[in-house]
C-alpha positions as a printed Julia matrix, in Angstrom:
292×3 Matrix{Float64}:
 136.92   -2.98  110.72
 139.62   -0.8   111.92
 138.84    3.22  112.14
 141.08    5.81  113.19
 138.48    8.45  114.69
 140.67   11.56  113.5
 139.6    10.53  109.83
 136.05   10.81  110.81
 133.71   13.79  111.21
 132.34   14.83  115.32
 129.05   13.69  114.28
 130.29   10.02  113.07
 132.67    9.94  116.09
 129.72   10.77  118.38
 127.56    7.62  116.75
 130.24    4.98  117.09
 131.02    6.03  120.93
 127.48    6.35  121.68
 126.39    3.08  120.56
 129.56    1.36  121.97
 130.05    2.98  125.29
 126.56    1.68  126.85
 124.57    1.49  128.53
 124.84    4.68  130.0
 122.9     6.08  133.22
 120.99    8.92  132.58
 121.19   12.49  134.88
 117.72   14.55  134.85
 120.11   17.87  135.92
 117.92   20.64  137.62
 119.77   24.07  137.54
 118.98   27.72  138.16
 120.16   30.93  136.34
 121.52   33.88  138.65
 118.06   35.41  138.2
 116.64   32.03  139.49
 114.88   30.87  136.25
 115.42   26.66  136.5
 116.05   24.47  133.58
 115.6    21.01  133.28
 117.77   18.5   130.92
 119.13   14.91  131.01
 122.68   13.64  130.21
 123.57   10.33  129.29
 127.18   11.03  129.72
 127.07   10.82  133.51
 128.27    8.53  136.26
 129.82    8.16  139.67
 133.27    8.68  140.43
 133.79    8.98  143.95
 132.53    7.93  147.67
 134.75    9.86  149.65
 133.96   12.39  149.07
 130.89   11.62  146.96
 131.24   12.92  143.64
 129.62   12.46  140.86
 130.17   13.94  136.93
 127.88   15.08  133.93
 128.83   16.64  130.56
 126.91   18.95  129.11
 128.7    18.74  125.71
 128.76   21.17  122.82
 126.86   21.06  120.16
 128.3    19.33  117.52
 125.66   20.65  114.7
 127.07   24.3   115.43
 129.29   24.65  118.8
 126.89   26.42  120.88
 127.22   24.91  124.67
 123.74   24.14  126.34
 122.08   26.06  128.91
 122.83   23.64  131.92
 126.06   24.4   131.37
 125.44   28.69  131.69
 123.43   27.94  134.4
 126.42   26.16  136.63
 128.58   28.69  135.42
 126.54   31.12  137.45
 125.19   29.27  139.94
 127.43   26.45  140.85
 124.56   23.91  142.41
 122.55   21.28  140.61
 120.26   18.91  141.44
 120.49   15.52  139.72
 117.71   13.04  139.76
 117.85    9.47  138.12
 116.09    8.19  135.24
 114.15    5.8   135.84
 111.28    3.99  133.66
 108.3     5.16  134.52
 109.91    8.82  133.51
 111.59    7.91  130.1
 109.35    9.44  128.05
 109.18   13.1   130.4
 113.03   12.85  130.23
 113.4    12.45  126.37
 110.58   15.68  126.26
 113.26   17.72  128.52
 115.59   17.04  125.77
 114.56   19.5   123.73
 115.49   22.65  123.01
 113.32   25.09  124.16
 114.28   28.7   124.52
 116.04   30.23  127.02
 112.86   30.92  129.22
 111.01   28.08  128.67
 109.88   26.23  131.5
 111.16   23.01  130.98
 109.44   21.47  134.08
 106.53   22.44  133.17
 106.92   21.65  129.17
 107.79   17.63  130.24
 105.17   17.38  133.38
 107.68   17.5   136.34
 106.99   19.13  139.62
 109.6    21.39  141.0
 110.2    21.1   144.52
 111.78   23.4   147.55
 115.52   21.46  148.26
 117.28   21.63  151.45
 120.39   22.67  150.93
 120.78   24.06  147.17
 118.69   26.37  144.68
 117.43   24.38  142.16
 114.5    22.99  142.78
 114.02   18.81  143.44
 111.99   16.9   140.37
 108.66   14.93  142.74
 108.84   12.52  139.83
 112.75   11.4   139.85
 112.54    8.84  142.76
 116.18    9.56  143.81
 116.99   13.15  143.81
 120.76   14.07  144.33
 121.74   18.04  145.7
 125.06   18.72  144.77
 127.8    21.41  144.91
 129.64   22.06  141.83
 133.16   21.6   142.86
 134.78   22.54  139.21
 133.56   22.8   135.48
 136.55   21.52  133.3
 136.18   21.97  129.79
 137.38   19.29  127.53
 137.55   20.98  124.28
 136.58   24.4   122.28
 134.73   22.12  119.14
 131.2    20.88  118.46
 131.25   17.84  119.99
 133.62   18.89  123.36
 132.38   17.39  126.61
 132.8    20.12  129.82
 132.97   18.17  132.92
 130.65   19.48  135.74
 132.32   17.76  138.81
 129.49   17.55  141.71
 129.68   16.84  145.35
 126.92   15.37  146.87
 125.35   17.29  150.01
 122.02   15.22  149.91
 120.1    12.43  148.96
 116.36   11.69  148.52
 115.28    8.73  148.28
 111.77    6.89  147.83
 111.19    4.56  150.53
 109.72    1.75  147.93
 113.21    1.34  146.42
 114.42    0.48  149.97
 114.47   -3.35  151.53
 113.58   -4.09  154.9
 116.94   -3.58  155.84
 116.72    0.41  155.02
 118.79   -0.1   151.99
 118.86    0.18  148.35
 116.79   -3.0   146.16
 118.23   -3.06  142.9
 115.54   -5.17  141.81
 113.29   -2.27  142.55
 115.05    1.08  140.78
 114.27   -0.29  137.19
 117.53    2.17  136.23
 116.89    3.27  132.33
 120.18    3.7   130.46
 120.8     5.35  127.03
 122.72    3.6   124.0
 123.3     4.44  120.64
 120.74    6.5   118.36
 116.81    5.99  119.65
 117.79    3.39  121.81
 117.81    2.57  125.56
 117.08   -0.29  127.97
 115.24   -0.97  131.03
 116.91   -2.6   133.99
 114.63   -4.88  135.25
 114.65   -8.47  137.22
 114.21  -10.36  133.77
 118.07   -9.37  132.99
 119.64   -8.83  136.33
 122.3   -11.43  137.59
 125.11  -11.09  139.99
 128.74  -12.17  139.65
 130.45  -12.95  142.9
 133.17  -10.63  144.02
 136.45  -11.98  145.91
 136.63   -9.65  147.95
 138.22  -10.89  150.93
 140.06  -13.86  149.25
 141.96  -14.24  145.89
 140.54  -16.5   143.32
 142.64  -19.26  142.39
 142.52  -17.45  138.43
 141.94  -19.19  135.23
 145.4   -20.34  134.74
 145.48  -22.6   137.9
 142.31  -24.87  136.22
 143.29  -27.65  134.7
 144.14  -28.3   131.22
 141.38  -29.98  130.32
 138.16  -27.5   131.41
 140.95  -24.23  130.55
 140.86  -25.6   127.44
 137.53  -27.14  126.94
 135.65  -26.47  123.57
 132.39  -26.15  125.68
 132.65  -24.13  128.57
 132.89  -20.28  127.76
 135.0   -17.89  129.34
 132.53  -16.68  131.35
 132.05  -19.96  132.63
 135.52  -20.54  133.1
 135.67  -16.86  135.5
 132.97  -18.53  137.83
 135.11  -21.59  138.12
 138.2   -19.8   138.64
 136.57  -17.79  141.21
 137.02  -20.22  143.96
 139.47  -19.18  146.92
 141.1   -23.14  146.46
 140.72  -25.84  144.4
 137.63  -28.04  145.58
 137.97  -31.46  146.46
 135.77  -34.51  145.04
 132.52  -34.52  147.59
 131.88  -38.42  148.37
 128.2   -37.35  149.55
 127.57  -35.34  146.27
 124.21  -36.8   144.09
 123.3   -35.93  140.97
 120.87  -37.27  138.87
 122.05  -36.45  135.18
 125.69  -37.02  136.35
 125.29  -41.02  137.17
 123.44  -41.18  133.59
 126.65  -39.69  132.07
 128.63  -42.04  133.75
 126.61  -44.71  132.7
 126.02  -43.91  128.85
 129.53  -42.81  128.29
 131.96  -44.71  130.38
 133.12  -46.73  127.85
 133.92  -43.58  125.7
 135.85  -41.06  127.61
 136.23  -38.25  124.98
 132.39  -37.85  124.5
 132.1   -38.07  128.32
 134.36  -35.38  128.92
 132.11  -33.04  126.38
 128.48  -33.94  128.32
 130.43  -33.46  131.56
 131.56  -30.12  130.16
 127.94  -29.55  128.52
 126.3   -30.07  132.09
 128.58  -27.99  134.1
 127.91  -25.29  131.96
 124.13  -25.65  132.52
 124.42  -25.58  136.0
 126.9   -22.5   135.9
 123.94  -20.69  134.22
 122.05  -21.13  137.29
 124.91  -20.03  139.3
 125.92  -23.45  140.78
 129.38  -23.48  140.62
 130.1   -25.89  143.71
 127.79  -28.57  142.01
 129.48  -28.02  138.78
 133.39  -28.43  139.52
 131.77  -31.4   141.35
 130.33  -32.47  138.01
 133.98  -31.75  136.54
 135.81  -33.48  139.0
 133.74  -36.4   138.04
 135.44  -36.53  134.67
């Protein structure tokens, strides 16, 4: 399928990107009115864009049912502070609450069960429940569009973070495998990040890996290893070298059951590289390869 988004209407455009552009990481914005009233609403369309400085962006978009803009966006129009804290899982279902569309004076912290407290260095009040809570300045609002649908970029510098000690390591420092992050995708649906489906990918950052196109023939083209699996090999700073001292169980019965047939035992080679590359062993498994 092949669509061309100007044929479509806001509302289709909207469910295509939604579901596609995922996950996303979800703002709880806190803002004030110039009378001091607060509101409370999350955006999905939200991330970080800068360190230095720090800077972070939401949208509050227009409506695309009938191009009214949302009352987050007034308020930072007056009052050019917000605080933003993160969604995380034990708040999804408060969040999605603060999502709706109360009047004008509704209080939406007290409609979805948060606690508004005193910040340090802006107006709108902190959220107790958000366990980070970000106080920003709002550096510029820049419109995107006059139609239902048009995002308006509130551009945010952050003054201030608080953070709850439990998400920290021993070290003082952030644990992902303690924020359990919530992120929105398409329609009802969102997902929980969580130690279950965490992994990391190693980052060259101080030396250049030796890139796909410097593996040999046979694993760059082998009908077993994925691409993935072909990134962690390719990963490597140099080409490793056969390891003399290197034992591996399942690698001598390879040898053994398929010497005599070296096209299959290229394929269980290939097979138990890629096993071991799920678990992240990528030294043991170009020693595996270099077996073939």
């Amino acid at each position: 399928m092949t669509i061309d988004l100007h044929d479509l209407k806001p509302a289709d455009v909207q469910l295509y990107l939604q579901h596609f552009v995922a996950p996303r990481p979800i703002a709880l914005a806190s803002t004030v009115d110039r009378n001091g009233q607060a509101n409370l609403s999350p955006f999905s369309f939200f991330n970080l864009f800068s360190s230095n400085p720090p800077v972070v962006i939401f949208s509050p978009s227009r409506r695309v049912r009938d191009n009214t803009i949302k009352h987050t966006l007034e308020n930072v129009q007056e009052v050019p502070e917000v605080v933003i804290g993160i969604v995380t899982e034990d708040i999804v279902q408060q969040t999605s609450l603060a999502s709706c569309e109360y009047p004008r004076d509704t209080d939406e912290f007290r409609k979805a069960g948060f606690t508004p407290l005193k910040a340090t260095l802006v107006r709108p009040p902190l959220i107790k429940e958000c366990r980070v809570n970000m106080e920003c300045r709002v550096l510029e609002i820049k419109a995107l569009g006059t139609g239902g649908g048009a995002g308006n970029l509130v551009i945010c510098e952050v003054r201030c973070l608080h953070i709850d000690d439990n998400l920290l390591d021993e070290n003082g420092k952030p644990d992902q495998r303690r924020i359990r992050h919530v992120a929105r995708l398409g329609a009802d649906w969102y997902c929980v990040v969580n130690e279950s489906n965490l992994f990391r990918v190693e980052k060259p950052n101080t030396q250049l890996g030796i890139g796909i196109d410097n593996l040999p023939e046979s694993i760059r083209r082998s009908e077993i290893l994925t691409g993935n699996n072909l990134g962690q090999l390719a990963n490597m700073h140099e080409m490793p070298l056969i390891d003399p001292s290197f034992e591996d169980e399942h690698l001598k019965q390879i040898i053994q059951y398929y010497g005599l047939n070296p096209v299959e035992m290229e394929k269980e080679l290939h097979r138990h590289a890629r096993h071991l590359l799920s678990q992240g062993k990528v030294k043991e498994a170009w020693q595996v390869l270099l077996a073939g």
